[in-house]
MDAnalysis code that builds the backbone (N, CA, C; Angstrom):
import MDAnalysis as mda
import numpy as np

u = mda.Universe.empty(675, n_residues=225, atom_resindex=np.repeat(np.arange(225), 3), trajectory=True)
u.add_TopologyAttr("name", ["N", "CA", "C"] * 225)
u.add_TopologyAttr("resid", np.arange(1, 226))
u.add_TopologyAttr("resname", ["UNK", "UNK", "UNK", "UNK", "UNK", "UNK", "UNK", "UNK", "UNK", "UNK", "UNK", "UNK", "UNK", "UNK", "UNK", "UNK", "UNK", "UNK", "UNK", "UNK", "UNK", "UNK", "UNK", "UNK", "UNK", "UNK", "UNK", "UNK", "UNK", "UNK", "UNK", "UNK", "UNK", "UNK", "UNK", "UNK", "UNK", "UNK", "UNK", "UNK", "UNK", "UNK", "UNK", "UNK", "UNK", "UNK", "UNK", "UNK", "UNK", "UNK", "UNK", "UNK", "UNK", "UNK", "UNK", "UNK", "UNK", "UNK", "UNK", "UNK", "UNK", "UNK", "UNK", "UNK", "UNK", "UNK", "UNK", "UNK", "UNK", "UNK", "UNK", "UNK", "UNK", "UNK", "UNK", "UNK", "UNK", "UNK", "UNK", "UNK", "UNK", "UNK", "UNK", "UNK", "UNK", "UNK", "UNK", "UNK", "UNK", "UNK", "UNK", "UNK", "UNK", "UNK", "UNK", "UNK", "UNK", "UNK", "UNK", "UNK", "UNK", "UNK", "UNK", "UNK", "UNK", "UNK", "UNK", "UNK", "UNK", "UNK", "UNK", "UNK", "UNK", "UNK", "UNK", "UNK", "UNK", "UNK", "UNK", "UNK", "UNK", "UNK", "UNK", "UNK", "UNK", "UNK", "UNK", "UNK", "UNK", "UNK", "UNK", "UNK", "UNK", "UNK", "UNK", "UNK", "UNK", "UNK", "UNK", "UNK", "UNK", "UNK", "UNK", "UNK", "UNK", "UNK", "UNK", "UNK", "UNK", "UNK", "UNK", "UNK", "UNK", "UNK", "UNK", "UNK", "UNK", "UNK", "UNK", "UNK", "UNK", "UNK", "UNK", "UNK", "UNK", "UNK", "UNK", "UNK", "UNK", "UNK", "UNK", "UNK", "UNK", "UNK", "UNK", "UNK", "UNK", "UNK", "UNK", "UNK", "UNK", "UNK", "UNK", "UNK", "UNK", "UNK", "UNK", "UNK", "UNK", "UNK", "UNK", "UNK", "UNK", "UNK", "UNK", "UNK", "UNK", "UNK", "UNK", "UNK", "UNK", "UNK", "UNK", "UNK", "UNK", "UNK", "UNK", "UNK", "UNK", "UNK", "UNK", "UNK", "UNK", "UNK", "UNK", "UNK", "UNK", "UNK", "UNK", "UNK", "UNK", "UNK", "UNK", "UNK", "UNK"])
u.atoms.positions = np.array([
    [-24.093, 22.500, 15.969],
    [-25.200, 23.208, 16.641],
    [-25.185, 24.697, 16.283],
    [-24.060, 25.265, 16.096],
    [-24.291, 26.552, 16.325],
    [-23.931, 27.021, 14.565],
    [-23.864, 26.066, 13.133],
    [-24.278, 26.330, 12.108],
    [-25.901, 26.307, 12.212],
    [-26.842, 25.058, 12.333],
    [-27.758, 25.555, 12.805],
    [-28.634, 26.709, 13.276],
    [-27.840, 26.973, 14.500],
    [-28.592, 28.510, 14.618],
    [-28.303, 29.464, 14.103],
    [-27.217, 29.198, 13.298],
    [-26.793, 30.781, 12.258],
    [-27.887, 30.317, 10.909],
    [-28.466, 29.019, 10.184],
    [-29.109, 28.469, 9.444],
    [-30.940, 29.282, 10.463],
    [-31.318, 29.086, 11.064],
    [-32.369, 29.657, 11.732],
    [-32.500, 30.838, 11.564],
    [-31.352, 31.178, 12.166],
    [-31.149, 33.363, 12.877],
    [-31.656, 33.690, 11.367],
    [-30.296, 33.272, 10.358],
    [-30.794, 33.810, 8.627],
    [-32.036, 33.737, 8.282],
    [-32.902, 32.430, 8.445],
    [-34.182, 32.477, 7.663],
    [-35.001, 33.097, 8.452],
    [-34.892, 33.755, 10.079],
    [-36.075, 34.342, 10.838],
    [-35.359, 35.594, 9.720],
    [-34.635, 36.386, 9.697],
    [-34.102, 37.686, 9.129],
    [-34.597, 37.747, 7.625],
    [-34.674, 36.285, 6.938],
    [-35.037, 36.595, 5.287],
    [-36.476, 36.801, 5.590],
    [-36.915, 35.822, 6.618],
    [-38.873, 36.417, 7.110],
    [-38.933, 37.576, 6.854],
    [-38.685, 38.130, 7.986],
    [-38.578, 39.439, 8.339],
    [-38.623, 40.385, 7.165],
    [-37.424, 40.126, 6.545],
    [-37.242, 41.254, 5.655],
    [-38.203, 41.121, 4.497],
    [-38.514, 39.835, 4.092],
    [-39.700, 39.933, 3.027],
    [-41.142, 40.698, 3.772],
    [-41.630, 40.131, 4.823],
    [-42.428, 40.834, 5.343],
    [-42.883, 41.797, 4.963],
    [-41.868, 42.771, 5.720],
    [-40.952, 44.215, 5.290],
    [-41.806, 44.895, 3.783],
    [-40.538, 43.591, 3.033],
    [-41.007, 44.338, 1.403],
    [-42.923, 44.280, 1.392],
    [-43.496, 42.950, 1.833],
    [-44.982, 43.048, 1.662],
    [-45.483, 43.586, 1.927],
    [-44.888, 44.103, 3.503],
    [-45.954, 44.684, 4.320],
    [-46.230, 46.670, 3.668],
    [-45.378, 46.999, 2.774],
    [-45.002, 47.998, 1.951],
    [-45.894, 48.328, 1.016],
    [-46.695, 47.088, 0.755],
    [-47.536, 46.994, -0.223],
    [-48.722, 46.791, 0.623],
    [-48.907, 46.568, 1.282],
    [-50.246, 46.594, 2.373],
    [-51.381, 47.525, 1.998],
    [-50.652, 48.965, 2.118],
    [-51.477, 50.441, 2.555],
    [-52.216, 50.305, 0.823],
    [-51.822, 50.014, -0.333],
    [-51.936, 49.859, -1.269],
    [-53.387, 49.178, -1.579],
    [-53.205, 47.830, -1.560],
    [-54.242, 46.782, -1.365],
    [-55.338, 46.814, -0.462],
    [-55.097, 47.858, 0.541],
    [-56.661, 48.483, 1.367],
    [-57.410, 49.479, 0.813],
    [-56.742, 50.293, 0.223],
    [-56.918, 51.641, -0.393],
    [-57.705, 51.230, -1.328],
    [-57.025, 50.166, -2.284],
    [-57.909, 49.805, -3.667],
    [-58.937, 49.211, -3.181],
    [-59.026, 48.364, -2.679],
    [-60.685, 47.982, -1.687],
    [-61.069, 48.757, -1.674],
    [-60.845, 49.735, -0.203],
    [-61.808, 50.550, 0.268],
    [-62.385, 51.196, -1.085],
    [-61.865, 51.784, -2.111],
    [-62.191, 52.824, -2.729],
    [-63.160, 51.908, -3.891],
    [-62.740, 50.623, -4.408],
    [-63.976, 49.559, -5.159],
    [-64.801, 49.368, -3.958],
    [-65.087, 49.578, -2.907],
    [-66.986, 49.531, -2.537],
    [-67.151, 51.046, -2.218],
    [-66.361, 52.077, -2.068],
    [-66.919, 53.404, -2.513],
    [-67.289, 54.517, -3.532],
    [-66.533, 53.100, -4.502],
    [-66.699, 53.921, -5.566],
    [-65.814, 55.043, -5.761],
    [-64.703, 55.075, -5.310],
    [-64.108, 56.381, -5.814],
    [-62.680, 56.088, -6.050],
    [-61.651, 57.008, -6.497],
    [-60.510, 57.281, -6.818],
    [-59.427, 57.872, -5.741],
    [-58.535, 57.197, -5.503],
    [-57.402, 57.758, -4.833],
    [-57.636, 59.029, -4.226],
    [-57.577, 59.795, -3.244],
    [-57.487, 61.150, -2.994],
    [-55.572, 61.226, -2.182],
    [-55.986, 62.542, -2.088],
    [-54.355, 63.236, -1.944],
    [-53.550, 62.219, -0.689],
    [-54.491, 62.229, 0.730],
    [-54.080, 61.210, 1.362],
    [-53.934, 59.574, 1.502],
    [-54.310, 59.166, 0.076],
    [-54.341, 58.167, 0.500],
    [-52.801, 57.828, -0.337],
    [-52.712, 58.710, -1.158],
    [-51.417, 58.649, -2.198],
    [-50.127, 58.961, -1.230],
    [-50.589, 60.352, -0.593],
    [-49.177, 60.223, 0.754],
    [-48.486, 59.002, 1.575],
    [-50.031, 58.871, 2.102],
    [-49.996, 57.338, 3.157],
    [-49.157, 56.269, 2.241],
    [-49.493, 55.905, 1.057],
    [-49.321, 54.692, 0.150],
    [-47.604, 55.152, 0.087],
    [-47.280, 56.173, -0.604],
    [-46.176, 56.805, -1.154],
    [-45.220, 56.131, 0.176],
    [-45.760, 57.241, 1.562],
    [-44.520, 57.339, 2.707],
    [-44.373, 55.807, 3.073],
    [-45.249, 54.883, 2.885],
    [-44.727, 53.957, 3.720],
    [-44.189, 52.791, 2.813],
    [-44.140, 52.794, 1.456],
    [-43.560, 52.135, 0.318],
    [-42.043, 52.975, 0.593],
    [-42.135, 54.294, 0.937],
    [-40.196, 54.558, 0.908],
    [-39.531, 54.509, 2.476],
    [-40.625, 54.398, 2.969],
    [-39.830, 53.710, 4.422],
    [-39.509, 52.385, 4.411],
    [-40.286, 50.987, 3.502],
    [-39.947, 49.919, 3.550],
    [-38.520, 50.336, 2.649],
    [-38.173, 51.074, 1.850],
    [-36.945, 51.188, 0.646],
    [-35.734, 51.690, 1.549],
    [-36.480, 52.720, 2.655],
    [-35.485, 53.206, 4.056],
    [-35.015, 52.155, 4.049],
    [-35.419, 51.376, 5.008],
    [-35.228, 49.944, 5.916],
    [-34.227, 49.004, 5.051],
    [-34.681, 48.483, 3.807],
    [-33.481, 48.284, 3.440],
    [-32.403, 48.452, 2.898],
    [-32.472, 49.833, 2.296],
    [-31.189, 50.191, 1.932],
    [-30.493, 50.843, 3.338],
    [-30.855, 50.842, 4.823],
    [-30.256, 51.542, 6.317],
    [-29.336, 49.823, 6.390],
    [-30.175, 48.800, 6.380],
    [-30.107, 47.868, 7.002],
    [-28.495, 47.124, 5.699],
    [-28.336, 47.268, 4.713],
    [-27.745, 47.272, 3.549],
    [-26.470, 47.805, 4.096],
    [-26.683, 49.588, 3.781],
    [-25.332, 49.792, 4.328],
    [-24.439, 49.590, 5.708],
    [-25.603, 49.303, 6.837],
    [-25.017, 48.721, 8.074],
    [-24.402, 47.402, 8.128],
    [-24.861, 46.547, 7.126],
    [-24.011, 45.490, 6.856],
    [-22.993, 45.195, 6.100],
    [-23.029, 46.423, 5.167],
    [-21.785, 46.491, 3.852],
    [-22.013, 46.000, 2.962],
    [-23.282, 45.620, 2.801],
    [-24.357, 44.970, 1.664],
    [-23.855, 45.931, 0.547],
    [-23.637, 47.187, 0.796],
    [-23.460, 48.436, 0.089],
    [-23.030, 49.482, 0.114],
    [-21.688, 49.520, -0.662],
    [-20.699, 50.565, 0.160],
    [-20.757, 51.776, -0.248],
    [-20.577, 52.412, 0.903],
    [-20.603, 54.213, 0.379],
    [-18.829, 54.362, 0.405],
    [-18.013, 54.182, 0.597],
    [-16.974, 54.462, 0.287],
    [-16.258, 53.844, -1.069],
    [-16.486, 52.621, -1.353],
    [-15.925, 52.287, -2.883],
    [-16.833, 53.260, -3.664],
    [-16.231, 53.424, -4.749],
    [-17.234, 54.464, -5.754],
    [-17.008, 53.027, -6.953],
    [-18.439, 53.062, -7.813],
    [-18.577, 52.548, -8.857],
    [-17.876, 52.822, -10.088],
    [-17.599, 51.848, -10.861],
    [-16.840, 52.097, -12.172],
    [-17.800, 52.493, -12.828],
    [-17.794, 53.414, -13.469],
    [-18.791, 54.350, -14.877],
    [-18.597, 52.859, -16.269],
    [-17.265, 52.392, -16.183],
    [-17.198, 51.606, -17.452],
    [-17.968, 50.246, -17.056],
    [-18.044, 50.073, -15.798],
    [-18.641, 48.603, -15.553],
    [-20.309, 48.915, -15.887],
    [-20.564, 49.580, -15.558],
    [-21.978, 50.172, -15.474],
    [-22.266, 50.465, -16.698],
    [-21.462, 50.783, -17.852],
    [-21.720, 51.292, -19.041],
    [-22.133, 49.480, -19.732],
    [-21.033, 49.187, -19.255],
    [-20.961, 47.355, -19.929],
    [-21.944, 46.862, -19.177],
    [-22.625, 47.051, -18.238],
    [-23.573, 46.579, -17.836],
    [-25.167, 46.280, -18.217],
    [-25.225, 47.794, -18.505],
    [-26.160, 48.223, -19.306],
    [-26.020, 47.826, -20.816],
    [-24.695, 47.925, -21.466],
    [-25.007, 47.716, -22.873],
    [-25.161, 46.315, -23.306],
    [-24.316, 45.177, -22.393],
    [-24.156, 43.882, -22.335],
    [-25.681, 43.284, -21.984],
    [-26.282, 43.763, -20.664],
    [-26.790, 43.377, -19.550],
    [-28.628, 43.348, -20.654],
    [-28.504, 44.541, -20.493],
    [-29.885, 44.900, -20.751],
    [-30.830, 44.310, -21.935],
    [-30.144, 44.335, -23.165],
    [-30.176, 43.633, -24.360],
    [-30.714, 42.325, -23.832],
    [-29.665, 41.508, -23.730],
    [-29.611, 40.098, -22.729],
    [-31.317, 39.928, -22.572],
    [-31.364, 40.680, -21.326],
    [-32.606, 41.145, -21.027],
    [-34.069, 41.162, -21.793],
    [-33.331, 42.053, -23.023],
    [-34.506, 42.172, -24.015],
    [-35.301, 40.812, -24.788],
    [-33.624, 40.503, -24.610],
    [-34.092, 39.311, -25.996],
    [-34.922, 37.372, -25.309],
    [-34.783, 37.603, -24.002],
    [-35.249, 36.544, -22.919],
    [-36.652, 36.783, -23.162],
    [-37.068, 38.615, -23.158],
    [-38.681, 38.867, -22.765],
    [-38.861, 38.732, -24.250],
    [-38.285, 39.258, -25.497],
    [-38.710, 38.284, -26.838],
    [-39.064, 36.722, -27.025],
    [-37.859, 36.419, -26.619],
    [-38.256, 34.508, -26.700],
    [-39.181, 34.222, -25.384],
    [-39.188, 34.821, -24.488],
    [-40.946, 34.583, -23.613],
    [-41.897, 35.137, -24.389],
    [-41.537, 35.530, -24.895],
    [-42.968, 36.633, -25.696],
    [-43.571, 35.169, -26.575],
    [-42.943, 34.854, -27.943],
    [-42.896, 33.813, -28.638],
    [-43.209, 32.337, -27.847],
    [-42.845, 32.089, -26.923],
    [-43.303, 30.910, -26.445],
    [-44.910, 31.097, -26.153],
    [-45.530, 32.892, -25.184],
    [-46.477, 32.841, -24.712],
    [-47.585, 33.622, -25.751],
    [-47.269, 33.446, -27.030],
    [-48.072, 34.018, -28.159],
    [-48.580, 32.479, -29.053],
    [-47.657, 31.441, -28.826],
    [-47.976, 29.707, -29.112],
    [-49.059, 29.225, -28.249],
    [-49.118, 30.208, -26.860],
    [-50.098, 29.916, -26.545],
    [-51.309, 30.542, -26.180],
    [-51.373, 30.966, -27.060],
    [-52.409, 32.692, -27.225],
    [-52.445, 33.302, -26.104],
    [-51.216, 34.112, -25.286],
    [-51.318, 35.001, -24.639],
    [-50.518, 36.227, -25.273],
    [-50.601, 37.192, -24.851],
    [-50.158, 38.168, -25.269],
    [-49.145, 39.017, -24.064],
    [-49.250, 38.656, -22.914],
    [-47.943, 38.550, -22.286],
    [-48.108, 38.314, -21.103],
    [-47.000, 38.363, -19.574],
    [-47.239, 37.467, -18.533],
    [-48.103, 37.511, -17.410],
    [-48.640, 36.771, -17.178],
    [-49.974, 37.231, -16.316],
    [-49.563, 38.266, -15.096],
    [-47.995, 38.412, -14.706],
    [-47.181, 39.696, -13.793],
    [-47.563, 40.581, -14.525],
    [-47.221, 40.602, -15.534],
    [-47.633, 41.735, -16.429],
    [-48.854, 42.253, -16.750],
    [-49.625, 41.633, -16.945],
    [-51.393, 42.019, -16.833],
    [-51.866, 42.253, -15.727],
    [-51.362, 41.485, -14.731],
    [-51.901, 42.384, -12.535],
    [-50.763, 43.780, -13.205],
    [-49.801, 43.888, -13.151],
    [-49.401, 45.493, -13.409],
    [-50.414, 46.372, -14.134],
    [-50.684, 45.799, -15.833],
    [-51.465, 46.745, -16.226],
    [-52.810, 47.144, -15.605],
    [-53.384, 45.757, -14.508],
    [-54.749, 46.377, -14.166],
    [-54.642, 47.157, -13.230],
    [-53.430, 47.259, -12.547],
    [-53.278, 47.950, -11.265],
    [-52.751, 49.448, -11.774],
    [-52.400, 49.340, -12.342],
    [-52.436, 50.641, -12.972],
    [-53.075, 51.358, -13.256],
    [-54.204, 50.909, -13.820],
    [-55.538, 51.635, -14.369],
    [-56.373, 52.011, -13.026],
    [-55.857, 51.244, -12.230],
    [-56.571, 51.803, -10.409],
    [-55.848, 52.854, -9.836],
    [-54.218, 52.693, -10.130],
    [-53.668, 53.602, -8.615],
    [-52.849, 54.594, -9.584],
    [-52.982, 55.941, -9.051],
    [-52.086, 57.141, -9.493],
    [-50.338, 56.632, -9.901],
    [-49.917, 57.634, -11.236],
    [-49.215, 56.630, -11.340],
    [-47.697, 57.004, -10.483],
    [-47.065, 57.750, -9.477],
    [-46.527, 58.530, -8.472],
    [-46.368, 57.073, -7.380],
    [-47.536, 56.387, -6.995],
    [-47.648, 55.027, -6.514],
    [-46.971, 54.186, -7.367],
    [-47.130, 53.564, -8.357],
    [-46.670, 52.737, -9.367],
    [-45.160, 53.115, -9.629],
    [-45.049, 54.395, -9.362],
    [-43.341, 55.074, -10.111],
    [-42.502, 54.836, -8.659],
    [-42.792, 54.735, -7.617],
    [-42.178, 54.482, -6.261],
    [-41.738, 53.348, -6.603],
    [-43.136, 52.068, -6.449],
    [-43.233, 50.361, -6.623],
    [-42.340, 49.989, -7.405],
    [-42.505, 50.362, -8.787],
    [-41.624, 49.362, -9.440],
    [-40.517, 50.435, -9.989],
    [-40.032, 51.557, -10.180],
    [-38.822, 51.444, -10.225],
    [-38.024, 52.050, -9.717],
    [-38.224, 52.125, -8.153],
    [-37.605, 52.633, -7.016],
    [-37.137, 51.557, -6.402],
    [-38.870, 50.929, -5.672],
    [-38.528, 49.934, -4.937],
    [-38.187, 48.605, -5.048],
    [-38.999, 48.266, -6.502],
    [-38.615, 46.637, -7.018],
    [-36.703, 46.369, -7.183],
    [-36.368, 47.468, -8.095],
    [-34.852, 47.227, -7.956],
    [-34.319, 47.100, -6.725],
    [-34.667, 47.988, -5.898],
    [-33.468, 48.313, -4.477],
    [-33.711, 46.587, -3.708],
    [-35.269, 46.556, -3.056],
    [-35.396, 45.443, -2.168],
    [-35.460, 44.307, -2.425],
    [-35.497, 43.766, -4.369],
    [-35.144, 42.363, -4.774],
    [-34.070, 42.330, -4.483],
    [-33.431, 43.384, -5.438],
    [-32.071, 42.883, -5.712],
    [-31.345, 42.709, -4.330],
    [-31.544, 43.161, -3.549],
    [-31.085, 43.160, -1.753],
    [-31.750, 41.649, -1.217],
    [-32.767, 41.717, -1.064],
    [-33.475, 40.143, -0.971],
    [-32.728, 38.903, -1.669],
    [-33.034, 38.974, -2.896],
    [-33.089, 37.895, -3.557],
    [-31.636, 37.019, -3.770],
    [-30.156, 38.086, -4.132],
    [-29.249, 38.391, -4.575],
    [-28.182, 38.630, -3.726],
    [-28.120, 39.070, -2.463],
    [-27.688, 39.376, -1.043],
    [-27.764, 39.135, -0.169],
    [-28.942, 39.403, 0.743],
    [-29.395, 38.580, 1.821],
    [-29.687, 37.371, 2.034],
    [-30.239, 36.399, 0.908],
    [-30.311, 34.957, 0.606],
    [-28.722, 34.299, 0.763],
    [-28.207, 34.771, -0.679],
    [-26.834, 34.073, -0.412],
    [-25.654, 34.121, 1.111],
    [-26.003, 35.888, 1.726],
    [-24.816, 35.562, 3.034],
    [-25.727, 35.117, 3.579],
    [-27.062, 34.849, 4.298],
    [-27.455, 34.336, 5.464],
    [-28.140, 32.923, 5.106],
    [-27.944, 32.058, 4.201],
    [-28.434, 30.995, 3.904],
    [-26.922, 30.110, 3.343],
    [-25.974, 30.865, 2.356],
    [-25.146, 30.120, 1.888],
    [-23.759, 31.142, 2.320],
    [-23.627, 31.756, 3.217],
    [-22.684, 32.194, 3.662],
    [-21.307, 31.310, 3.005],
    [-21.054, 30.356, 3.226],
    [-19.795, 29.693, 2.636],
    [-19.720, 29.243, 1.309],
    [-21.049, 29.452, 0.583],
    [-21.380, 28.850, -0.607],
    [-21.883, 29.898, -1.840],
    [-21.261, 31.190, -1.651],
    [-21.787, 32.465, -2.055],
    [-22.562, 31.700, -3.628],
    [-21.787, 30.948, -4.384],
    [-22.553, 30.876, -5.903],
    [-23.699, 30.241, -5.750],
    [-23.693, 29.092, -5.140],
    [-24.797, 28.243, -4.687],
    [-25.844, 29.399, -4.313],
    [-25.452, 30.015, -3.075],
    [-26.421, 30.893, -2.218],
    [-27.264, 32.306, -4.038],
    [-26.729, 32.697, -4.613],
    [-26.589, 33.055, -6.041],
    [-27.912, 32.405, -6.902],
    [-27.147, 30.997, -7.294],
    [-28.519, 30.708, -8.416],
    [-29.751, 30.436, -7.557],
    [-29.320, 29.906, -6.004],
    [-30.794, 29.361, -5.577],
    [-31.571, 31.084, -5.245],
    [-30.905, 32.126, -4.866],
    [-31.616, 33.059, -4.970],
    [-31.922, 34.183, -6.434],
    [-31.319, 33.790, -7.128],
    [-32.230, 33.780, -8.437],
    [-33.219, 32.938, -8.797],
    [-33.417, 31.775, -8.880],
    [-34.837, 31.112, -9.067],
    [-35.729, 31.248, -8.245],
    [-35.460, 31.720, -6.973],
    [-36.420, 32.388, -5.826],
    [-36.854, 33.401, -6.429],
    [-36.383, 34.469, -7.707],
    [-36.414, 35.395, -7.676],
    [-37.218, 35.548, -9.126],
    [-36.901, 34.883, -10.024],
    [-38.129, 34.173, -11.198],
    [-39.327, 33.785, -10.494],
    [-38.952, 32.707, -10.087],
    [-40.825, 32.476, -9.202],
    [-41.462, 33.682, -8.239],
    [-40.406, 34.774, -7.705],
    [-41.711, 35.664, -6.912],
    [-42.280, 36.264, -8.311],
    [-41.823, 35.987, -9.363],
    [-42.624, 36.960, -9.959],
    [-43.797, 35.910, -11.004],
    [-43.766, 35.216, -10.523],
    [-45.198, 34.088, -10.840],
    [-45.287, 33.679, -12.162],
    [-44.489, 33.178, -12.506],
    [-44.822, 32.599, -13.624],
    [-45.331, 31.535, -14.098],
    [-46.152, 31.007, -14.963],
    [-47.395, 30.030, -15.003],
    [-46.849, 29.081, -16.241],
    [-46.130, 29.595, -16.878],
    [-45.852, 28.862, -17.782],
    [-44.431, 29.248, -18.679],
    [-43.751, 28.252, -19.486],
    [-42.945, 27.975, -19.973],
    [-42.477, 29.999, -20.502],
    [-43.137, 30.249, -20.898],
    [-43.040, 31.578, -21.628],
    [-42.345, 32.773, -20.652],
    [-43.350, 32.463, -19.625],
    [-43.178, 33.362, -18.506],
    [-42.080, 33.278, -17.908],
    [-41.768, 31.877, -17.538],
    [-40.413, 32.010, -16.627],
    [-39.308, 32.198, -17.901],
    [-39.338, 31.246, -18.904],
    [-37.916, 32.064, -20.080],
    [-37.902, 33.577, -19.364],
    [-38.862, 34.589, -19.502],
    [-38.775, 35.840, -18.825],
    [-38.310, 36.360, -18.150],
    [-38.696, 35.460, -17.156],
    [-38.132, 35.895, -15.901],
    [-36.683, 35.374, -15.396],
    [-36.998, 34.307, -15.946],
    [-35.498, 33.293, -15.603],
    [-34.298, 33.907, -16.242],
    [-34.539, 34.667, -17.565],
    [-33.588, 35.318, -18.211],
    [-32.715, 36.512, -17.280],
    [-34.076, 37.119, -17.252],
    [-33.756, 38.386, -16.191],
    [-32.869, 38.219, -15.391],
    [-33.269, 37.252, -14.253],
    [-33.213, 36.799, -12.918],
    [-31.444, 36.064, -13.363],
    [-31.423, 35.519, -14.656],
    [-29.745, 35.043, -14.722],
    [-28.546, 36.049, -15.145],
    [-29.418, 37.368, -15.836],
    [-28.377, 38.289, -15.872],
    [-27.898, 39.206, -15.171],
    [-29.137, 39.423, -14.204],
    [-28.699, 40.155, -12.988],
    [-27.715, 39.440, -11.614],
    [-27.921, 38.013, -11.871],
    [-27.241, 37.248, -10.842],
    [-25.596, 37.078, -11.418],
    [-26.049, 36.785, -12.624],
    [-24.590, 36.947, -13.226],
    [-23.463, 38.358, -12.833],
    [-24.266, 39.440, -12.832],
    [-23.660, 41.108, -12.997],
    [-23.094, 40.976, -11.683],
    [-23.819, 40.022, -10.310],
    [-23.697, 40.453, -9.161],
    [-21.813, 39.358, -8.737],
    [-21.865, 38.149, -9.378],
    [-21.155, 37.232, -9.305],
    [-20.088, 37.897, -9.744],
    [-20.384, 38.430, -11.324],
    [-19.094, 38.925, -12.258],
    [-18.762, 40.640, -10.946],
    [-19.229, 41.001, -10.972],
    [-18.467, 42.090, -10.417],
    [-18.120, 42.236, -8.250],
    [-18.934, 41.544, -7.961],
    [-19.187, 41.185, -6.877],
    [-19.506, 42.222, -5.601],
    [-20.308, 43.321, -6.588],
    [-21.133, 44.326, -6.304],
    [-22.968, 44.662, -6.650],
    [-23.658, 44.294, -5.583],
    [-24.996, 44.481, -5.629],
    [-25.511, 45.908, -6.193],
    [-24.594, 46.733, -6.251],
    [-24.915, 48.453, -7.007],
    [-25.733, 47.954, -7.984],
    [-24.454, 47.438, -9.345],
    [-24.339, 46.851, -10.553],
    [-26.054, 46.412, -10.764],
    [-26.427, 45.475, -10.452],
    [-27.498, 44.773, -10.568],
    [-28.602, 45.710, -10.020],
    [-28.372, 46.389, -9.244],
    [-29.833, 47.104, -8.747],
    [-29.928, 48.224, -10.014],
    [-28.857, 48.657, -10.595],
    [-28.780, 49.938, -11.615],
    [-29.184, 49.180, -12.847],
    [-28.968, 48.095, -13.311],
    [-29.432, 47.476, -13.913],
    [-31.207, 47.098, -13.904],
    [-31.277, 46.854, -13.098],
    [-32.865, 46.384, -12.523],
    [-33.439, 47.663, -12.905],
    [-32.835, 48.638, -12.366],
    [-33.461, 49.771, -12.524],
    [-33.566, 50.243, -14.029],
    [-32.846, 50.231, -14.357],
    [-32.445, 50.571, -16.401],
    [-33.740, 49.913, -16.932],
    [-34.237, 48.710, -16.476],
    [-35.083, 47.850, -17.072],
    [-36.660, 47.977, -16.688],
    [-36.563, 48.299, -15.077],
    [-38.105, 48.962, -15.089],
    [-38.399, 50.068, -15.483],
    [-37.383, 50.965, -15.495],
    [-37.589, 52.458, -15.502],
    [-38.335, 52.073, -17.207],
    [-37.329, 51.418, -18.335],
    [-37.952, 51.396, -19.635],
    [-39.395, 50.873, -19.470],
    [-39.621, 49.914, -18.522],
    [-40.717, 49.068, -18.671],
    [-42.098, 49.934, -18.335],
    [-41.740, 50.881, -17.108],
    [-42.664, 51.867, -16.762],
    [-42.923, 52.658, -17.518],
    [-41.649, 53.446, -18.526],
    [-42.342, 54.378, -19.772],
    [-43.148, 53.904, -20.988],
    [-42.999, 52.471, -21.009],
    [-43.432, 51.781, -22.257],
    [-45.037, 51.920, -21.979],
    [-45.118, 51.406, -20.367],
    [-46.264, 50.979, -19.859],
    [-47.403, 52.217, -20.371],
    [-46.756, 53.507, -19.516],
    [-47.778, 54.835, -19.666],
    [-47.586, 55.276, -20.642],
    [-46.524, 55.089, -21.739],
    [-47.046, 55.202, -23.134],
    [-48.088, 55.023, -23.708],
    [-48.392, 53.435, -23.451],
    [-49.519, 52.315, -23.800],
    [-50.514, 52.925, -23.092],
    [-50.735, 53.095, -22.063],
    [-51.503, 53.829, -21.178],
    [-52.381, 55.062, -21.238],
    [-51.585, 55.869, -22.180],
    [-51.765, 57.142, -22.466],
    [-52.186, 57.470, -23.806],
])
């Protein structure tokens, strides 16, 4: 009975906290409305509003993180793990979104439909909004979600189990439609789960995550620009 209600308590808390991450994105998705039937462009407040409450959802879970030890401020990180992380990790990385690339060019796309809602949303919202979203907040509250909070409050005794099933949770939030897409994502989603297993620090993987949007965001407003 009372695995059960620790099986409950966890999934009302994974609610919750996804919520959280959505509800972050809320102020966002009104704004772009309102402003397609007015016809107009972002102004100063609506970028504040959008901004403050995308880094209060990033508050919330990195408060809620270190109150649980999700994330320690007293161990300090290895510089060499982090170096191997990145040099091992990232590559890895690269070469998954190559062989997705190649699967989703067999089928005349040119890349993942995540990736095309980014580029159109881009061309809508300042990019200060976009530089919060994805490579502030996407690293901190997946990798905390998907990678952490899944495995102790769902597989508490089963940390690896709790691991891959919250990595394939973590390929599919990012929607993939086809064979191409998830190689993509699935790649991603196995090297960051891996970083978290092999070192058995969530830092690792969020600095990682981060290494990878941060490139993905300069590539983007390159293209952009």
């Amino acid at each position: 009975m009372n695995k059960i209600k620790s099986i409950a308590l966890g999934i009302l808390i994974l609610i919750l906290w996804t919520a959280i991450l959505i509800a972050g994105q809320i102020p966002l998705g009104f704004f772009i409305g309102l402003n397609a039937v007015v016809k107009s462009d972002f102004d100063l407040f609506q970028i504040i509003v959008t901004v403050l409450i995308q880094l209060a959802s990033i508050f919330a879970f990195v408060y809620f993180a270190i109150k649980k030890q999700f994330i320690s401020l007293n161990e300090k990180l290895s510089v060499l793990k982090a170096l191997l992380t990145f040099a091992i990790g990232y590559p890895t990385i690269l070469l998954g979104g190559i062989l997705g690339n190649l699967f989703l060019s067999s089928d005349g796309q040119v890349t993942t439909e995540n990736q095309q809602a980014l580029l159109q949303l881009i061309s809508q919202v300042p990019m200060v909004i976009m530089f919060v979203m994805i490579v502030i907040g996407a690293p901190i509250m997946e990798e905390l979600l998907f990678r952490k909070m899944i495995p102790h409050y769902l597989f508490k005794n089963h940390q690896t189990v709790g691991l891959i099933v919250g990595g394939l949770l973590f390929a599919l939030f990012h929607m993939p439609t086809n064979l191409g897409s998830f190689i993509t994502y699935g790649v991603m989603s196995a090297v960051l789960t891996f970083v978290v297993y092999k070192t058995k620090r969530i830092e690792y993987s969020i600095l990682l995550h981060f290494l990878n949007n941060v490139i993905a965001f300069l590539l983007i407003l390159f293209n952009v620009g």
